[in-house]
TORSE-657310 format. One record per residue (C-alpha): z, y, x. Coordinates in steps of 0.25 Angstrom, whole numbers, padded with zeros to 4 digits, always signed. Last residue first. Layout:
// TORSE-657310
ZYX
...
//
This chain:
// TORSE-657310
+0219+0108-0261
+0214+0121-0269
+0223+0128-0261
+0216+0123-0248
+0202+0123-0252
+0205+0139-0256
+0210+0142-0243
+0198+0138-0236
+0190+0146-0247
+0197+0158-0244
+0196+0155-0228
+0181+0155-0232
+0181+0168-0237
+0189+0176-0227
+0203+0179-0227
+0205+0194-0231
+0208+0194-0244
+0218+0183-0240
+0225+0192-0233
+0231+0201-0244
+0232+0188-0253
+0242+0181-0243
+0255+0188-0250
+0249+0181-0263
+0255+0166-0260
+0251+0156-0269
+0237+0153-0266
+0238+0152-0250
+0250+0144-0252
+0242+0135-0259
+0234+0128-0248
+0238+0139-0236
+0236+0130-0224
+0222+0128-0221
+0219+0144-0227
+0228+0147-0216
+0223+0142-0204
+0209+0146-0210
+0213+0160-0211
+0221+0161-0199
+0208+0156-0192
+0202+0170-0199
+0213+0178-0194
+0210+0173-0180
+0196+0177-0182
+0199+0191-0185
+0199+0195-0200
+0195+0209-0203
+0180+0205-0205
+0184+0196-0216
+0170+0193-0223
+0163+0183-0234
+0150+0179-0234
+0156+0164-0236
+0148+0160-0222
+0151+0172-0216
+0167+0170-0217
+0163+0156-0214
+0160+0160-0198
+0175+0162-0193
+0180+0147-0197
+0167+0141-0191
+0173+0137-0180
+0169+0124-0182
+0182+0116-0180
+0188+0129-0188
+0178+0125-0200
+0180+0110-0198
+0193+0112-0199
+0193+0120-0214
+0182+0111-0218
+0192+0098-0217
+0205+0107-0224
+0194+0109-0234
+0192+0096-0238
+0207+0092-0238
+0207+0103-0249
+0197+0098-0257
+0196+0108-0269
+0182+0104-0273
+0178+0119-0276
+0187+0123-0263
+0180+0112-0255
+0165+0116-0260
+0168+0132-0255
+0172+0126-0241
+0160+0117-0242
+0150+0131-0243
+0157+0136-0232
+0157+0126-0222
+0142+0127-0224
+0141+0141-0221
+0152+0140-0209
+0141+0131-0202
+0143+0114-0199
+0133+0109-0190
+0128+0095-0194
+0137+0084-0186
+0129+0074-0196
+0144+0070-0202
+0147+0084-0203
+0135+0087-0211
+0137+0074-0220
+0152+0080-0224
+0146+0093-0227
+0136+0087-0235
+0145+0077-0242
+0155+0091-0245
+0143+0098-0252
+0138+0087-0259
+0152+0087-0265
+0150+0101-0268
+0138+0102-0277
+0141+0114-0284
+0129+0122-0281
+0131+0131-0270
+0139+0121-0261
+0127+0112-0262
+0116+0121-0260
+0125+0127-0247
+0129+0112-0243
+0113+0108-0243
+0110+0123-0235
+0120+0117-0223
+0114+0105-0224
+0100+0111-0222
+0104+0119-0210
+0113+0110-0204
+0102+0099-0203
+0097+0090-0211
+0087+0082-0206
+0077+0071-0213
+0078+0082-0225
+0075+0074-0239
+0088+0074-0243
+0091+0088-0242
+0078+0091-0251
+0083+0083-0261
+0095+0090-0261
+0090+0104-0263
+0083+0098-0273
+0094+0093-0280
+0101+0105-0277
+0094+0113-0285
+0102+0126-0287
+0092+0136-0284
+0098+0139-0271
+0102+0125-0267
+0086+0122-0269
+0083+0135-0261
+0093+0132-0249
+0089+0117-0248
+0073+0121-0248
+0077+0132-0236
+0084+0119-0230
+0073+0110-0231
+0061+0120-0225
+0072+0121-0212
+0075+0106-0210
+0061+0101-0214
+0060+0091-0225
+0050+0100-0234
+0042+0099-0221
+0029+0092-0224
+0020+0102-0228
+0021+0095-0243
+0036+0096-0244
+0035+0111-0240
+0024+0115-0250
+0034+0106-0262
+0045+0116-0255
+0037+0127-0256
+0034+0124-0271
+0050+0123-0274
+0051+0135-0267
+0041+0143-0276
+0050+0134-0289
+0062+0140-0284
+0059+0155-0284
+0065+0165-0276
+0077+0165-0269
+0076+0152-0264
+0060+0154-0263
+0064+0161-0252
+0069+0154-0244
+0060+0143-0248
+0050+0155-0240
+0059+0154-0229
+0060+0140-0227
+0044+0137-0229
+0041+0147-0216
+0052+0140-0209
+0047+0126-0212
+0031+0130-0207
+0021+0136-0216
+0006+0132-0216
-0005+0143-0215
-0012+0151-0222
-0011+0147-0236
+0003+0143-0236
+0005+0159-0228
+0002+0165-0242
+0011+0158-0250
+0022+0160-0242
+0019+0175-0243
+0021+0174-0255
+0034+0166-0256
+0039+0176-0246
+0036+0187-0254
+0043+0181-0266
+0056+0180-0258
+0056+0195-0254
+0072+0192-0251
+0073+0201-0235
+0074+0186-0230
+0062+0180-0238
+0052+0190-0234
+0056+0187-0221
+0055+0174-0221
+0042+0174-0227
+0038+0184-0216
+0044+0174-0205
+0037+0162-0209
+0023+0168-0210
+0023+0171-0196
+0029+0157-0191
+0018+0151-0199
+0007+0160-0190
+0000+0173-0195
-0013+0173-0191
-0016+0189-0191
-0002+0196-0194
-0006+0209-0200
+0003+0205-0215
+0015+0201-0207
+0016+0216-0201
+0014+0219-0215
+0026+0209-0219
+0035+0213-0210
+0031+0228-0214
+0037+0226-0228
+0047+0217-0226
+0056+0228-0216
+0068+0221-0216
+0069+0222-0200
+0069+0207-0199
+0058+0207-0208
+0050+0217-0199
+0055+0212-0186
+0048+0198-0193
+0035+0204-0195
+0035+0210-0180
+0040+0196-0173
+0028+0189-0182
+0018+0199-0178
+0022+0198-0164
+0020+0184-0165
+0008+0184-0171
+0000+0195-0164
-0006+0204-0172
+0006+0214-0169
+0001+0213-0154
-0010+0225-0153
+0000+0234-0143
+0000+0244-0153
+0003+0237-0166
+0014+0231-0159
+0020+0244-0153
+0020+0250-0166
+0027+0236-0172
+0038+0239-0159
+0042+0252-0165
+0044+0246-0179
+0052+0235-0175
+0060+0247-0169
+0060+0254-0182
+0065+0241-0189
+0076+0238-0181
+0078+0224-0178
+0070+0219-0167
+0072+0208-0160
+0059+0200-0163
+0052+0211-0162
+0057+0212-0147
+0053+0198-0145
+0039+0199-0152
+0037+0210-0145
+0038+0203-0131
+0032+0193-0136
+0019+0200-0141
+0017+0208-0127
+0026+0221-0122
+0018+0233-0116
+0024+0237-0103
+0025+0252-0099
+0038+0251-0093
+0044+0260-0106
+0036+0250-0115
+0043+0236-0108
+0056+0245-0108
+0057+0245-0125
+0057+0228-0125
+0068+0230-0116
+0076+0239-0122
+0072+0229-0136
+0076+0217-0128
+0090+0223-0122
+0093+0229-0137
+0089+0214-0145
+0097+0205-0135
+0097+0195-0143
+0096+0185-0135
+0082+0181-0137
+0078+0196-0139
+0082+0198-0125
+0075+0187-0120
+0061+0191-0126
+0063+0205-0121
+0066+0198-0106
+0053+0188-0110
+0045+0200-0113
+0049+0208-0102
+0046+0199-0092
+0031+0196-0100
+0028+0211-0097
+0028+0212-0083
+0024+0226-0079
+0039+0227-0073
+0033+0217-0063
+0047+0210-0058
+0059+0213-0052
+0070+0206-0059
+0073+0212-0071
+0067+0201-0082
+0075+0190-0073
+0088+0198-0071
+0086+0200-0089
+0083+0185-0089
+0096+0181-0083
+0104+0191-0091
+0098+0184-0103
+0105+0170-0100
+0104+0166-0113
+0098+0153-0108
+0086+0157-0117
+0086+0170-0112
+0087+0165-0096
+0074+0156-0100
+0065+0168-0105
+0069+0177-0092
+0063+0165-0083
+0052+0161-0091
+0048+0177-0092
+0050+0177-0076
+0042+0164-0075
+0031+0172-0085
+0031+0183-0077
+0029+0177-0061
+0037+0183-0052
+0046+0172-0052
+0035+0161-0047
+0039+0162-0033
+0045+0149-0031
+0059+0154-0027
+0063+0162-0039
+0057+0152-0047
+0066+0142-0041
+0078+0151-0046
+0075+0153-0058
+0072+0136-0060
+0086+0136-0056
+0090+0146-0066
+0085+0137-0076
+0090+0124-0073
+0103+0130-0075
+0100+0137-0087
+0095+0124-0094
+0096+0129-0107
+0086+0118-0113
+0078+0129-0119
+0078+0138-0109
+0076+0129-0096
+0063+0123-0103
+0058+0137-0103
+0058+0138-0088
+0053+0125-0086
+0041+0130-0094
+0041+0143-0086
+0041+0136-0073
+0030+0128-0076
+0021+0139-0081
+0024+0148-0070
+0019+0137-0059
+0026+0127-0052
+0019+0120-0040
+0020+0105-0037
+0029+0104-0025
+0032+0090-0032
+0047+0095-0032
+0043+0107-0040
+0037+0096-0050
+0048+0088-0051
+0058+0099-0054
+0050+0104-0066
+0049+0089-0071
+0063+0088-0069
+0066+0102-0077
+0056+0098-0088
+0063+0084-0090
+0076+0092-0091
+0069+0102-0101
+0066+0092-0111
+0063+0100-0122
+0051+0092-0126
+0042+0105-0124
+0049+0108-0110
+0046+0093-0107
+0031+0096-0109
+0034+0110-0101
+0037+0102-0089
+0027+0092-0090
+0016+0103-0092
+0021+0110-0081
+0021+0098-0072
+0006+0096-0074
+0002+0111-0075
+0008+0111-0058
+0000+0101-0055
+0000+0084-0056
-0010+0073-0050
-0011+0059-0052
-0005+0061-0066
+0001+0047-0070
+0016+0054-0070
+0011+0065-0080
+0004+0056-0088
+0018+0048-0089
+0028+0060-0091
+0018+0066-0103
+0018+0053-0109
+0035+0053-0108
+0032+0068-0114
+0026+0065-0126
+0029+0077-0133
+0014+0080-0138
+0015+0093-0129
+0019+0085-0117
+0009+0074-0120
-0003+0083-0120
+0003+0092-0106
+0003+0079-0100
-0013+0075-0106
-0014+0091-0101
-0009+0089-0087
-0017+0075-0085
-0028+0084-0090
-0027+0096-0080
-0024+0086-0068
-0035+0079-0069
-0034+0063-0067
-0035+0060-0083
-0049+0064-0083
-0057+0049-0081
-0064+0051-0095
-0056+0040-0101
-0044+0044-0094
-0047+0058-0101
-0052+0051-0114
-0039+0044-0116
-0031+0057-0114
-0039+0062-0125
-0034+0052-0136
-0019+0055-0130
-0021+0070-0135
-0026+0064-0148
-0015+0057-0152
-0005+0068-0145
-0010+0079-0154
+0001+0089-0149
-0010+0098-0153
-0009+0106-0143
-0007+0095-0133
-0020+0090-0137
-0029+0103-0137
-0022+0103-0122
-0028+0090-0120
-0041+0094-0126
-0041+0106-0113
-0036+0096-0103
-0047+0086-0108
-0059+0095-0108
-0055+0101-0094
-0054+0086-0088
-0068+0086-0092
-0076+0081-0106
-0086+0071-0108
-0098+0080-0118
-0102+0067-0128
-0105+0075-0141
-0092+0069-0145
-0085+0071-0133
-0087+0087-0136
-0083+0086-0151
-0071+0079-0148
-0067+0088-0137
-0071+0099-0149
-0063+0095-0158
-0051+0094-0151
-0052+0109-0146
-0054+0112-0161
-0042+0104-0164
-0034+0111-0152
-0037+0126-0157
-0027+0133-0148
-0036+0145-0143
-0035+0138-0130
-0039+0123-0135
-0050+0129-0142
-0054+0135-0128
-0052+0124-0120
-0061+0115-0129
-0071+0126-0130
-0073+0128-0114
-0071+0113-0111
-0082+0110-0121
-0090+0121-0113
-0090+0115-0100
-0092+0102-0104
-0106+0106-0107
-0110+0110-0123
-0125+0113-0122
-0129+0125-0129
-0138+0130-0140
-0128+0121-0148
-0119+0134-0148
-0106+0127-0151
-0099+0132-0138
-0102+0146-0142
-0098+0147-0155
-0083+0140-0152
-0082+0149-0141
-0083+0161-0152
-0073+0152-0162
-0063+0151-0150
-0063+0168-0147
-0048+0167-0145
-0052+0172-0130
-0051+0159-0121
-0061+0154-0131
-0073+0165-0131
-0070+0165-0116
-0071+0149-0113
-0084+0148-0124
-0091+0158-0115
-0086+0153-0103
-0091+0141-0109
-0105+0144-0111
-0108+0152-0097
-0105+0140-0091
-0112+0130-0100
-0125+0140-0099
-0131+0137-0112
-0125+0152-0116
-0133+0157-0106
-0146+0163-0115
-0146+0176-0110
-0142+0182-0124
-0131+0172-0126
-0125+0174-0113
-0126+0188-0116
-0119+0189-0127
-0108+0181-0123
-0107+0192-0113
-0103+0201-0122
-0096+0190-0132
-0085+0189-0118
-0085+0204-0115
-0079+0204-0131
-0070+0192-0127
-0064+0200-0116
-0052+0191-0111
-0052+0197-0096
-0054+0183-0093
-0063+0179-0103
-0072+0190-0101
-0070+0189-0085
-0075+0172-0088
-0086+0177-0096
-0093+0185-0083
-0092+0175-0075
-0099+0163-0084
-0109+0174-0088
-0112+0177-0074
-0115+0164-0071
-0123+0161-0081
-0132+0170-0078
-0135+0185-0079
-0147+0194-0073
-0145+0206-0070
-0146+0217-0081
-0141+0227-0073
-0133+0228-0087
-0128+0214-0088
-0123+0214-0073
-0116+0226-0076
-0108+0221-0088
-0105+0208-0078
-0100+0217-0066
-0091+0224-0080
-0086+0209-0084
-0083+0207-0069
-0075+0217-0068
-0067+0215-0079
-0063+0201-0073
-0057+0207-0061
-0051+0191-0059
-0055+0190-0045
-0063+0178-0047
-0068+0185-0060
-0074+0198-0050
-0079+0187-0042
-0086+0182-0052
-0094+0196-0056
-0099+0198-0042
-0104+0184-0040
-0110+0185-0053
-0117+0197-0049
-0121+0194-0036
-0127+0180-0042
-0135+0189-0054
-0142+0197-0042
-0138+0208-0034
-0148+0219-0032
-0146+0227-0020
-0132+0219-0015
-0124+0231-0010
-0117+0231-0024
-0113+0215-0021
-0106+0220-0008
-0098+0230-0012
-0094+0224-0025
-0090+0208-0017
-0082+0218-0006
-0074+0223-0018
-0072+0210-0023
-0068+0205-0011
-0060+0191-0018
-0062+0183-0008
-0072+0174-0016
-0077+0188-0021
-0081+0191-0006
-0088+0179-0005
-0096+0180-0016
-0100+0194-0013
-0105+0188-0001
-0113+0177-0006
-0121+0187-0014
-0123+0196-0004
-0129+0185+0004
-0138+0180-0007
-0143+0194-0011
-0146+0196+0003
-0152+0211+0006
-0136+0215+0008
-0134+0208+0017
-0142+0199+0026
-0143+0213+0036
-0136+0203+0046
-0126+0214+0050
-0124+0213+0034
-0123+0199+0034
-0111+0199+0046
-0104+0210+0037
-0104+0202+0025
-0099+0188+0034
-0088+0195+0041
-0084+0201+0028
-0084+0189+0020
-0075+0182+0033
-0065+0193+0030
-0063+0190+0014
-0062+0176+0017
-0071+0164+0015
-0068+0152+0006
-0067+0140+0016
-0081+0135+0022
-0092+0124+0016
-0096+0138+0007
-0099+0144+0020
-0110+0137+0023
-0118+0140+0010
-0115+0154+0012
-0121+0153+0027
-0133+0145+0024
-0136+0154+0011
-0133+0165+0023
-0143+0161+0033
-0141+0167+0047
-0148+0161+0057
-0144+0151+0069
-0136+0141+0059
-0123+0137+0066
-0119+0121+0063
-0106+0119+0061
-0097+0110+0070
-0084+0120+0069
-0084+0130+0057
-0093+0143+0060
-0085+0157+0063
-0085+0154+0078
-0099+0153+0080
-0100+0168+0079
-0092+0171+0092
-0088+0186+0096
-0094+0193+0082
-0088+0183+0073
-0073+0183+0080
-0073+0199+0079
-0079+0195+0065
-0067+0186+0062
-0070+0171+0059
-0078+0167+0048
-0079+0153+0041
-0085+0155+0029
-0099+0151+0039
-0106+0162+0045
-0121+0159+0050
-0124+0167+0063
-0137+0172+0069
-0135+0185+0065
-0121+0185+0072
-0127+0185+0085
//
């Protein structure tokens, strides 16, 4: 009976089968009278995706049929099935009983095996297809370069290249832009590159989305740009994907000009209702700082999801408007919309730097509740957040809780934490656990520790481990190990750690001048100086350190810097602007110095404070008093070394009322205890409240302090700047 019976997706139990056929077919149907499978698969695609059970039912009803396993077509939709439910054994069994499978059984086979994300098996299905010598379309190619691109094998990637080339199926548009996809998903953008130009081949949509994506990916946003321009040049209309990808390249770019040109094309192309590029033109004017555009798109949307709101969030994260990021963050949670890792991480980070620790724990506990604790990078959020509250008890509970012990982004961030707070035993205990757990730690954690680090034969330890793992061509890794060095004192192998670095960026370049300048190898930083202008571009801190230099050194080399400085642009800036005050004052030309003072938009304690130093150092002390007096007028902070160098000015001016002034402001600052330092001069037997003795009495004492010798015993010990208090007095 069952011979005669067509089997829809729709399967009842085989007890249920056996006792009444009919009722495995949907209501009103018609029931063929002879078994026909492509009637039978073609019917069952009307029907919901079938279960693991109903495949069996249907297997073992062909094999009492003898249909299977003669039927290439019947095996072949079968081992379909079974990969659709994920029976991947079932799927091998029954594709081996197949006699000679065909290039559909193999394909079949071999995306199923990526459906369940076994991608290294697929590649070796693949290897065994080739050397059968079975037949390959472009169907196996497109499955076969998405498990290379997956398992992130660029060299199984150019294998199969080769064959694509050598068949002849680089045309194919699929098979061409997984190609293109792989190569640039990879860090292999100039190989992509080749492929798409190949004029052999027609360039589809398909493929400019490949390219544009992968430009965008690798991070090179004007080639991306150039290429969308290129592609509506030659008339190619581009999707919803195109835009999403160039709106990224925008948002990049912070190129808002351009950014707003392309949202014009998407309404003119009718593309503004998708999701994905309503998201990006959001996530365009978020970058941009536009955030009350941002507010309008995202109103106007007719549809919102979880990347929507995320990209909201995180734009009001970027603007440091955390209150706006929390609403938001509430809003959506009320929408029901579902929250993801990623938002909860930014609104996470948005809690630390505005120190909402409140607001913070409460997210905590909805975390708690949602289900999403388990997740690494909420728990790393989570631990990342407590350090910047200095609540590092908090993120120690979070790091203990139970957890995979095999997660090696916990430890990190706990590591990272530590060595915010300076915690430097706790992170270094912690860093020497991961090994003892068998865990390997990644570039930040490394970073972190190095970071830390000051004993040279530790640094030493972690370098060998470096080397080992592969990371020490890493940049940041790099940069953290070159700068332990220096830290360390040890110039000579910071500088060969520096010297292995492979696209050193500014921030790279920086620190070694600076150290070179810190430990006083002046003319080496100058060099190396040199050296990077014709690489790359230095940024302010880069230029501060080597004028730093140059004002031990050489005026003339920092008079060059700062005509370089001046033509970048930033001879203005706060921190290039007060290394130029420092070297000026240094060499005695305060005119310059002063010059440069002036032309600052804003001056800050930093540079006022060095104007006063030069000042005070050369003679120029009614200047000196004006800028204090302009200082305190601006609310500027006042420090103990700047208090310092007027104290010395008032006892050259002898202005005793003056000095009665400084002396106030320097207990109403509470600065009284900190100028010992600032002189460089000591008492470390004096407690504090023998040094607010000192001051009470140096306010008082005038020329009783002079005449009478039975205080000379204790005024060896007064501090420094006592003496010079006592010194404006008498000389009043």
């Amino acid at each position: 009976m069952t011979s005669r019976l067509v089997f829809s997706s729709r399967f009842a139990s085989s007890i249920t089968l056996a006792e009444n056929p009919l009722h495995i077919f949907p209501p009103n149907e018609h029931i063929p009278k002879i078994v026909d499978p492509v009637e039978l698969f073609t019917n069952c695609k009307k029907y919901e995706k079938p279960t693991i059970n109903q495949t069996k039912i249907l297997h073992a009803n062909f094999l009492k049929s003898n249909i299977l396993p003669s039927d290439i077509f019947v095996a072949n939709s079968l081992t379909h099935w079974y990969c659709k439910v994920n029976a991947l054994d079932y799927a091998r069994k029954l594709f081996d009983q197949i006699r000679k499978p065909n290039v559909v059984s193999w394909n079949i086979l071999i995306s199923g095996h990526n459906q369940s994300s076994l991608y290294e098996e697929s590649w070796r299905l693949f290897c065994s297809m080739h050397s059968l010598e079975v037949d390959l379309n472009q169907f196996t190619y497109g499955s076969v370069l998405s498990a290379c691109s997956a398992l992130e094998c660029v060299s199984c990637g150019r294998q199969a290249y080769g064959l694509v080339m050598k068949n002849g199926f680089l045309s194919n548009g699929y098979v061409r832009s997984g190609m293109i996809d792989l190569f640039a998903k990879h860090g292999c953008f100039d190989e992509a590159l080749r492929v798409f130009t190949d004029r052999s081949c027609d360039d589809n949509v398909v493929c400019w989305n490949a390219i544009i994506s992968g430009a965008v990916k690798n991070g090179d946003y004007m080639e991306a740009l150039d290429l969308f321009c290129q592609m509506c040049s030659e008339g190619s209309m581009p999707n919803s994907f195109t835009f999403s990808s160039i709106l990224t390249a925008c948002s990049m770019l912070e190129d808002l000009g351009m950014g707003r040109g392309i949202q014009g094309l998407v309404i003119k192309c009718g593309a503004q209702e998708d999701v994905f590029v309503g998201t990006a033109v959001i996530d365009l004017y978020a970058k941009c700082g536009s955030m009350d555009e941002a507010v309008k798109e995202f109103s106007h949307m007719p549809m919102r999801n979880v990347v929507s709101w995320t990209a909201m969030i995180s734009g009001f994260v970027q603007k440091d408007d955390s209150i706006s990021a929390l609403l938001y963050f509430n809003e959506m949670r009320r929408t029901g919309e579902e929250v993801n890792k990623y938002t909860v991480t930014t609104i996470l980070s948005a809690c630390a730097a505005s120190a909402m620790f409140r607001e913070g724990t409460q997210i905590h506990s909805w975390i708690l509740k949602s289900g999403l604790y388990q997740d690494s990078s909420v728990k790393s959020s989570l631990i990342n957040m407590y350090s910047k509250l200095g609540a590092i008890n908090l993120s120690e509970m979070v790091f203990n809780e139970t957890g995979c012990i095999e997660d090696a982004d916990r430890w990190a961030a706990m590591i990272t934490a530590f060595a915010q707070n300076k915690a430097t035993e706790k992170a270094i205990t912690l860093f020497q656990r991961m090994f003892q757990e068998g865990l390997r730690p990644g570039k930040f954690c490394n970073s972190s520790v190095l970071s830390i680090i000051d004993c040279l034969n530790f640094g030493r330890q972690v370098h060998c481990y470096i080397l080992k793992a592969g990371l020490v061509f890493d940049i940041s890794v790099g940069s953290s190990l070159f700068t332990m060095y220096s830290k360390c004192g040890s110039l000579e192998e910071s500088y060969g750690v520096f010297k292995q670095l492979s696209g050193k960026d500014v921030v790279s370049w920086g620190s070694m001048i600076a150290g070179f300048a810190e430990y006083g190898l002046q003319s080496c930083a100058i060099d190396l100086f040199r050296e990077m202008i014709e690489e790359t571009i230095p940024d302010q801190l880069t230029l501060a350190a080597v004028l730093t230099a140059c004002s031990s050194l050489s005026l003339k080399t920092g008079k060059e810097i700062h005509g370089y400085a001046l033509r970048a642009g930033v001879g203005s800036d706060v921190v290039v602007g007060g290394a130029l005050l420092t070297m000026y004052s240094r060499y005695g030309r305060l005119n310059s110095a002063r010059r440069v003072f002036e032309m600052m938009p804003q001056k800050d304690e930093v540079s006022c404070s060095s104007m006063v130093s030069g000042y005070a150092q050369n003679g120029y002390n009614e200047e000196v008093l004006l800028l204090f007096c302009e200082m305190l007028i601006a609310d500027l902070k006042i420090d103990s070394f700047i208090l310092s160098s007027v104290l010395r000015v008032v006892t050259v001016l002898n202005r005793a009322s003056t000095g009665t002034q400084l002396h106030g402001q320097i207990i109403k600052l509470g600065l009284n205890k900190k100028m010992n330092s600032a002189l460089e001069w000591s008492a470390p037997s004096l407690s504090v409240t023998d040094l607010l003795m000192q001051n009470k009495i140096g306010h008082c004492m005038g020329e009783f302090a002079l005449k009478h010798s039975t205080y000379s015993n204790w005024w060896t010990k007064c501090s420094l700047s006592s003496q010079w208090l006592v010194n404006i007095y008498a000389a009043g």
